[in-house]
N, C-alpha and C positions, 0 to 999 in steps of 0.2 A: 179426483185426487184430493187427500185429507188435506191440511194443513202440516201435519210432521210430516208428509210424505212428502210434501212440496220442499220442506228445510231440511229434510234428510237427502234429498237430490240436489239441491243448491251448497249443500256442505259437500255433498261429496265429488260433484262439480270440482268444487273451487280448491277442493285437497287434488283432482286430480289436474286440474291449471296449473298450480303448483307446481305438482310433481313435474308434470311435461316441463314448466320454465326453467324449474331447477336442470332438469337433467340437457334442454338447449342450452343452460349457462356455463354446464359444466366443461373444465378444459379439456382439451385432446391429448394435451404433454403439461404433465406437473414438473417441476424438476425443483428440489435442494439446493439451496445456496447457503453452507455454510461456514462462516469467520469469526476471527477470535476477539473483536472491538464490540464493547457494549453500543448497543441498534442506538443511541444518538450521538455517537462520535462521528466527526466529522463524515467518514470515507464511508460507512452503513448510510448516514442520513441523507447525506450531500452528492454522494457519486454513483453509490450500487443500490441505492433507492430508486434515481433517478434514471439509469441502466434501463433495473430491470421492468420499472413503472413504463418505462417507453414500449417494450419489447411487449406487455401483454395489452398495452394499449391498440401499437399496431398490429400487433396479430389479430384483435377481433374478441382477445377472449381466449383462443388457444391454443397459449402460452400461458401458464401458470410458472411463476417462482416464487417459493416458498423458501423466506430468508429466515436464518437462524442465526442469530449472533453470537455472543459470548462462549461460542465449542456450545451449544445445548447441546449436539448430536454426540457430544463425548469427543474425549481426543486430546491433544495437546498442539500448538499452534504449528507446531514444525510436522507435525503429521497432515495434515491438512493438502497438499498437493499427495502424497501418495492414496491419502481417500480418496480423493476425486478420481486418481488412475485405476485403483482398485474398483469403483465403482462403489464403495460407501456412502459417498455424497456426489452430486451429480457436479456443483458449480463451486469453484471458490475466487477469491483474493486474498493473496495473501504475499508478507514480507518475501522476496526469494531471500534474502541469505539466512532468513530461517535454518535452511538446509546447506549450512557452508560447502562453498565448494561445489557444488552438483552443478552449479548453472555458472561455469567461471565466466563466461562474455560479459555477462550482465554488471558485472562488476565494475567494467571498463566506467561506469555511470556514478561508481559509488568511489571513484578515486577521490584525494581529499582536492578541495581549491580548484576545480573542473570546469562544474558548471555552474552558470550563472541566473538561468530564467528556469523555472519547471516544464513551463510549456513548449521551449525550444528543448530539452531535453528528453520531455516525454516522446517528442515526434521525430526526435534522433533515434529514441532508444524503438520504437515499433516499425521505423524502418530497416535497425539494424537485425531487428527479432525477426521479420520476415525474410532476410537477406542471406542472415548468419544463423540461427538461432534454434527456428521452429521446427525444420526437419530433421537438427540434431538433439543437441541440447532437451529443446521441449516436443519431440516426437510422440512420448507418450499422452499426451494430453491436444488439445485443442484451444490454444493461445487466444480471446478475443481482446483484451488489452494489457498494456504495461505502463507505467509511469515512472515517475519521482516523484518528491515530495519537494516543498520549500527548504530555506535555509536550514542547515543542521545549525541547533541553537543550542551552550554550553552550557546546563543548569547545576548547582551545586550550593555545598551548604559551607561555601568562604569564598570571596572571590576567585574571579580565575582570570588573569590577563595576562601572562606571559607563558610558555610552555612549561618554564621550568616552576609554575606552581603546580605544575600538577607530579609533582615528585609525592609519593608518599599517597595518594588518592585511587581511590578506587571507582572507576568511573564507566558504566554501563554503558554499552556499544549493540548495536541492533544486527551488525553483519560482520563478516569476514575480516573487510577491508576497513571497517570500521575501527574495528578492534586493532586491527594490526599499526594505522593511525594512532590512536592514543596508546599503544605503547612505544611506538616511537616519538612519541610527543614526553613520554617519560611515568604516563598513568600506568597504573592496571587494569587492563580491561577486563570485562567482567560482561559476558553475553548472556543476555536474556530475553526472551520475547515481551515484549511493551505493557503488556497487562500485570505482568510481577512488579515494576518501577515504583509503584505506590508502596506497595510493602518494604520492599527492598531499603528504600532511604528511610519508613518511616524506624525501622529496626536495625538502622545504620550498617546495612549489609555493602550497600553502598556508599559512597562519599557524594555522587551527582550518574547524571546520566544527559547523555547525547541524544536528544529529540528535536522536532519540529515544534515549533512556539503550538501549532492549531488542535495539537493532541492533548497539549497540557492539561487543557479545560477540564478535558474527561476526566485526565487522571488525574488532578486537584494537584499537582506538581509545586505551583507555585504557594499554595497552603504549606508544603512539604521540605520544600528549602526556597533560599530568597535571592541568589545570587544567577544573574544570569550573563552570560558572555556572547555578541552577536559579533558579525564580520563585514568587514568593509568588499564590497570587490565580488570574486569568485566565493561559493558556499566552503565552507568546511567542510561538508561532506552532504551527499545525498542517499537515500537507503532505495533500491527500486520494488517495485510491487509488481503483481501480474494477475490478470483474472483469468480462468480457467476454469474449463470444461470437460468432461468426459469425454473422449471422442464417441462411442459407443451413442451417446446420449443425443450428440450433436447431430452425428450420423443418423439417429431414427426420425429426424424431423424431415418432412417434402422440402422439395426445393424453395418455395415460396416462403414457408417459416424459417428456412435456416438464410433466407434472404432477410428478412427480419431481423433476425440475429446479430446479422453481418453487418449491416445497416445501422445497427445502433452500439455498433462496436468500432474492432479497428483504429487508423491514425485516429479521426474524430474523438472518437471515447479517449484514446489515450490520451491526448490535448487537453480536454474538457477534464479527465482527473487530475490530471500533473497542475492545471490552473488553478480551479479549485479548490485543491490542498493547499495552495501554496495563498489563493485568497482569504484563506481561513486562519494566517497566521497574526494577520493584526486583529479581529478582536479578540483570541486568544492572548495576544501578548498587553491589550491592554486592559486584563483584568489585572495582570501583574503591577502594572501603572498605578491600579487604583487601589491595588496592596499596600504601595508604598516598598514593592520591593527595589533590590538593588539592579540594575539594569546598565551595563556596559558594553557600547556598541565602541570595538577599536576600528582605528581609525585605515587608510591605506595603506601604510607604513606600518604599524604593528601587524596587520592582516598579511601583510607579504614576508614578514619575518617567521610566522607560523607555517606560512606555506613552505615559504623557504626550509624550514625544520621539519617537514611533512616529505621531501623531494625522496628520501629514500626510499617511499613506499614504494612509488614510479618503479625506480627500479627492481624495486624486489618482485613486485606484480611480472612485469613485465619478463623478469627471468623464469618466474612459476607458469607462464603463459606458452614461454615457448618449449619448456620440459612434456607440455600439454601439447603440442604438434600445432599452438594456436598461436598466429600474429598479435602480440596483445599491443607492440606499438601502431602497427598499421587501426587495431579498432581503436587508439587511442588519439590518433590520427581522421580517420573517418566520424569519430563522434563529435570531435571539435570542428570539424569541417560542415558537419550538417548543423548543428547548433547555429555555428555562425550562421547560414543560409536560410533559417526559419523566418519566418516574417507570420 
């Protein structure tokens, strides 16, 4: 055998080693994960990074998920759970009250002045989801987590410390119950999915917006206005999330992979986001520290008179709940009942 004959057989060797590793490497189930936060905001980097880095870890390989942030696959954020059912995109997370109203239990979570820890919350709400939830509500989809987020923190471009400033303000709410909060509080709410907030105040569309201190960063909020109002006690409000799957999708993996899945989902997962998020709100808040913005945390007494001026939400909830064939004081009852029993 020549010399080129020799390197024409070791080349072709090693193109076909190659190709055989490749094709051992390749996965058995690809699947789509796509949400509308830019890939190094918290809940992408921090939570559905970490997800789905487990799941193809223990799978072996295959398990592939291929995350898409910012809507690349097209869409708009409130479209996002009916892709997934439609079968568009395989996986998501995303806001429920995106879609007011479609998912009213969940809201029990997003009353104002409720809850107090994320992670006692998160493992309320995925109890109540599998209890209450999944076989109606979210039947068309394949539920593997839900959470909350940390404090809802009041950002705005004057200060804000008693209800009645906020007369005359226009002030961005993320969900239903949100919104219906600060108009009883005396704002105008003004709903919009999280990724418009940037624009919205920088072209005074808004006056402030209702978020969590750990998203700020992304959205350079505190470059955008300077005024911030936090709460003593129970949150002002919480917004809840869900990750979701195709059933279709879930349904074609063997038992052993969708043991994987399961595995790195569930109460677990949802504990682990609702933390989390909610650990990601101090160094978020202390860029604002180092702005030199203005930063107002009231005290017990002020935080109970907001609440106190919040109480008619309770009620109005809970009348819209039972027009709905749904106990909304019993889940308001049962979600402060497991809260308290988390440990």
């Amino acid at each position: 055998m020549t010399i080129l004959k020799s390197l024409k057989c070791l080349v072709g060797g090693a193109a076909l080693a190659l190709s055989t590793s490749g094709a051992a490497l390749a996965a058995e189930f690809s699947f789509n994960l796509q949400s509308f936060l830019p890939a190094q905001a918290t809940i992408p980097s921090k939570i559905i990074d970490v997800w789905a880095d487990e799941i193809e870890e223990k799978s072996g390989g295959r398990i592939e998920i291929n995350r898409y942030p910012s809507m690349q696959l097209g869409g708009k954020p409130p479209e996002l759970i009916d892709q997934v059912i439609d079968g568009v995109i395989d996986i998501t997370w995303n806001v429920v009250g995106y879609t007011p109203g479609r998912f009213p239990s969940t809201e029990v979570f997003e009353l104002p002045f409720l809850v107090t820890d994320a992670r006692a919350a998160s493992s309320a709400y995925w109890q109540m989801m599998q209890e209450h939830m999944a076989d109606s509500e979210f039947k068309d989809v394949k539920v593997l987590g839900v959470w909350v987020h940390g404090p809802g923190v009041i950002h705005a471009n004057k200060p804000v410390l008693a209800p009645a400033d906020f007369n005359g303000m226009k002030i961005r709410g993320a969900s239903r119950q949100v919104n219906a909060l600060l108009k009883e509080l005396g704002a105008t709410p003004v709903g919009m999915p999280v990724p418009a907030v940037p624009e919205a105040l920088s072209k005074g569309v808004i006056d402030g917006t209702t978020i969590p201190w750990e998203v700020t960063k992304a959205l350079k909020v505190p470059e955008l206005v300077h005024n911030h109002t936090e709460f003593t006690g129970p949150m002002m409000y919480t917004v809840t999330f869900v990750l979701a799957m195709n059933h279709d999708k879930y349904n074609s993996l063997p038992e052993d992979l969708k043991a994987v899945v399961d595995e790195a989902s569930g109460l677990k997962f949802s504990v682990f986001a609702g933390g989390t998020q909610q650990a990601y709100d101090e160094p978020s808040r202390q860029l604002a520290v180092e702005m030199g913005n203005n930063i107002v945390t009231l005290d017990e007494k002020q935080s109970a008179e907001w609440a106190a001026a919040a109480a008619p939400v309770y009620d109005a909830w809970i009348a819209e709940m039972n027009e709905r064939g749904i106990d909304g004081q019993a889940l308001i009852d049962e979600a402060k009942a497991l809260m308290a029993a988390y440990k």
